[in-house]
N, C-alpha and C positions, 0 to 999 in steps of 0.2 A: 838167560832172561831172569832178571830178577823179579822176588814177589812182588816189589812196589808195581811193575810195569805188568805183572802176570795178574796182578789183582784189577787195575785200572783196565785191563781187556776184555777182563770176565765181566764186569759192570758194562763197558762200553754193549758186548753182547747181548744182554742179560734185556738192557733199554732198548736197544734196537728191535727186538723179540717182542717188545710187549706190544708195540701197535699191529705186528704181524700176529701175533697170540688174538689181538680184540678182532682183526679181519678175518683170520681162519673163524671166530665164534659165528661175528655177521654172516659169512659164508654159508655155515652152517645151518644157520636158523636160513635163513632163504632158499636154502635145498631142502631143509625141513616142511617149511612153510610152502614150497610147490611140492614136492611128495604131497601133502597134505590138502593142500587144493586140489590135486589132482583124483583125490577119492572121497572129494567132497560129495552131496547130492540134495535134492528137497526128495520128500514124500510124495508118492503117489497120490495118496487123499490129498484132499482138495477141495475149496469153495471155486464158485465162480464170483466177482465182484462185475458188475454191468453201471456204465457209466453215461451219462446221455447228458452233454455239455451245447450250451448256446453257439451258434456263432461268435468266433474271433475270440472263446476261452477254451484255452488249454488244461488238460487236467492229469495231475500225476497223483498214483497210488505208490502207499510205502511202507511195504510187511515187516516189522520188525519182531525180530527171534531172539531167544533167550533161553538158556541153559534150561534143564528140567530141573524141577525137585530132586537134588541129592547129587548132581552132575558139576564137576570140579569146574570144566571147560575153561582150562587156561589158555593164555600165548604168550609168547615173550615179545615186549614191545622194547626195541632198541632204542627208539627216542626215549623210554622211560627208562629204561636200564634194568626191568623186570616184568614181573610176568601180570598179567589182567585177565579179567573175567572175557572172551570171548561174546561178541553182539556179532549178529548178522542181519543185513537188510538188501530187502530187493525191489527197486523200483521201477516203475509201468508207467511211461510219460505218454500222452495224446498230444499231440502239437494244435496246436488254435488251426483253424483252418475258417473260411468266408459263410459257412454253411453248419446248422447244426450237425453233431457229431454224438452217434455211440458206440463204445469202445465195450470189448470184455476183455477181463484177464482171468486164468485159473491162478489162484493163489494156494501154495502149495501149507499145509499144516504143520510142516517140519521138515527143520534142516538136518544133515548130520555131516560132522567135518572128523577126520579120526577116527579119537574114543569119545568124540562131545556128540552128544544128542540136543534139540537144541526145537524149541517150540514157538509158533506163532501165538505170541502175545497182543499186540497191534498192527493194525494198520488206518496207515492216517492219510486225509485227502487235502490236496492243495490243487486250488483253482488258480489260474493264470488269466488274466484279459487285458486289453489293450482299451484306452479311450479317447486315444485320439494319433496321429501321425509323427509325430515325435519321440525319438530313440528313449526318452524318458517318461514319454504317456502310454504307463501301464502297471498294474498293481498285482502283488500275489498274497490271494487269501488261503492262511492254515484253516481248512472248511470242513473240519471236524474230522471222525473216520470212527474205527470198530474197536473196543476194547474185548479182547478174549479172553474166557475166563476157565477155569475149571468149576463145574457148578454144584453142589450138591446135588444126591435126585430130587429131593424136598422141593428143589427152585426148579426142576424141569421135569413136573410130573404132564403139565401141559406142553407136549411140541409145539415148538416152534412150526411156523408154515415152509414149504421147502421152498421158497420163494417170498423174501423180506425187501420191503421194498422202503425208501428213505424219499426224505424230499429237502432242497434247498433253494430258498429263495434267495440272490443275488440282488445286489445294490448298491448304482457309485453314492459317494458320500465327496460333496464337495467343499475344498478350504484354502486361503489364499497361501503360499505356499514360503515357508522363509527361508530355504534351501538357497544357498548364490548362484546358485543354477539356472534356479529356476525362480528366483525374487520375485513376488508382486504378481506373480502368476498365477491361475486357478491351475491346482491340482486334486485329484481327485485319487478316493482312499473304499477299496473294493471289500464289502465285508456281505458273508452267506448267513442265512438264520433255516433252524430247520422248521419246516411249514408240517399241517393236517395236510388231507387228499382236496381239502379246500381252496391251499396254495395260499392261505391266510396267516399274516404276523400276529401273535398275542400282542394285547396293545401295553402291557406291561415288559418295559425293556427289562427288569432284574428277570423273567422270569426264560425269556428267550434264550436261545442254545443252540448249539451249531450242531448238521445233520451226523448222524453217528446213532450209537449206541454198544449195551455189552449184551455179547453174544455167548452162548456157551460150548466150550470145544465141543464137548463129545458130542454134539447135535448138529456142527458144521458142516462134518464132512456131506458132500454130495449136494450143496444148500445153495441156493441163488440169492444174492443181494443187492440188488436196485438201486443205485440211487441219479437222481435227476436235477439238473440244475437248470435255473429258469434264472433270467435276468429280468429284474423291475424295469415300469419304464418310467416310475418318477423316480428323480434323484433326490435328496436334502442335504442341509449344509451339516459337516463333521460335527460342528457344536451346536449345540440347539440353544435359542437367543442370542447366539449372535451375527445371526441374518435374518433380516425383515421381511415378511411375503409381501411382496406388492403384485399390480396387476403387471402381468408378461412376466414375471420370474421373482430373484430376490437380490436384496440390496444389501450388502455388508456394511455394518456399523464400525465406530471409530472406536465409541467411547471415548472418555476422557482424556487418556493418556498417547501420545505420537506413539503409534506401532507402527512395523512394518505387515502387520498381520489383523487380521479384523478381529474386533473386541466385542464385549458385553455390552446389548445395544442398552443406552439410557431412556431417559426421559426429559425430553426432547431428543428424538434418535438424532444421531450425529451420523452422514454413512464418509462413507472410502471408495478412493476408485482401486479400480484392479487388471490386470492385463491377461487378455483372453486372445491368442492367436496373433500376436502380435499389436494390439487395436486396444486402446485405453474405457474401459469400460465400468459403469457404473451400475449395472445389473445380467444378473444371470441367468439363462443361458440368453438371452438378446443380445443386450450388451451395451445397448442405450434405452431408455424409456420410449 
């Protein structure tokens, strides 16, 4: 055999090797990566988080964890082709059901995967509702959650109560919808604000905020956190002026310019019709005057 044909083999080899070289790697990190799940764990400590949703809304909590102070917590990500800071999250769904609904979960303080130790920083709540019979009438609100914190003593010479309780008030918000789906349609848009024990909205929209707050680790563990979702039972339109209150409901303005979507009502209001259920209508929720 000559070098020309002994060289051309060793090459042919050589490439062939290398996609089996990149699968024994993948291989490896996936046997790595379940070793590694496999003595995964959360902490003992613990809050409890207690949930109390309306009828026909759903609600999911969502713990998210992050490395400590000083902790490297990588992994190798084969779509990136290198290694990342390690995130873990664990989420707690309630499915909507016909009947108000309260749900607990314990939420653990800490994960640990490895050599990564790895702490509850967040968790965040999303409500879910339906409003009507239609695989597309239904909306999901980001309805605030808990920021956790490491606190100074200075900021927690006063405890906390072992039992924190939250409050959110719930509300469709409705607008005619320019989706091709759903064209010319009323659609409606589900947004929570957090309330006093009065169940009352600040009438200043800048200053309103969704139910949550920061909590501080070292006072969590053992701690109950409340919170409660109440649905309005007036609704308003998305944009404010650009539907008219009349008697039986509101009328969507044209304004000036052909939209497919209701405008800035003028002077002289100009209105629009809109389709509600099928049925061409010209005020909401009636649908005729």
């Amino acid at each position: 055999m000559t070098s020309k044909y002994f060289s051309c083999g060793v090459q042919a080899v050589f490439f062939l090797a290398l996609p089996l070289i990149g699968a024994c790697s993948f291989a490896g990190q996936i046997a790595k990566d379940s070793v590694e799940g496999a003595t995964s764990y959360y902490s003992q400590e613990h809050f409890t988080l207690v949930a109390t949703i309306p009828a026909k809304f759903g609600f999911t909590s969502k713990a998210i964890y992050s490395p400590k102070s000083g902790e490297k917590c990588e992994a190798y990500s084969p779509g990136l082709g290198g290694n990342v800071t390690r995130q873990q999250q664990n989420s707690n769904t309630t499915d909507a059901k016909d009947i108000e609904q309260t749900a607990s979960t314990d939420i653990p303080l800490e994960y640990h995967i490895a050599d990564c130790s790895m702490e509850l920083t967040r968790v965040s709540y999303e409500v879910s509702a339906r409003y009507g019979t239609g695989s597309l009438d239904r909306d999901l609100e980001l309805a605030g959650g808990l920021s956790v914190r490491k606190m100074a003593e200075a900021d927690t010479k006063s405890r906390s109560p072992e039992v924190l309780e939250q409050r959110g008030l719930c509300a469709w918000y409705f607008q005619i919808s320019t989706a091709k789906i759903k064209k010319g349609e009323v659609e409606k848009i589900l947004s929570c604000e957090a309330t006093g024990p009065e169940w009352k909205l600040t009438e200043n929209n800048f200053k309103r905020r969704k139910p949550g707050g920061v909590l501080a680790r070292n006072e969590l563990a053992g701690k109950s956190v409340h919170v409660e979702f109440r649905l309005s039972p007036e609704e308003q339109p998305y944009y404010e002026g650009y539907w008219l209150k009349v008697p039986g409901g509101w009328k969507p303005c044209s304004g000036r310019q052909d939209s497919s979507r209701e405008a800035l009502c003028t002077t002289p209001p100009e209105f629009k019709t809109f389709k509600l259920n099928g049925r061409e209508c010209s005020v909401y929720p009636r649908c005729n005057e």
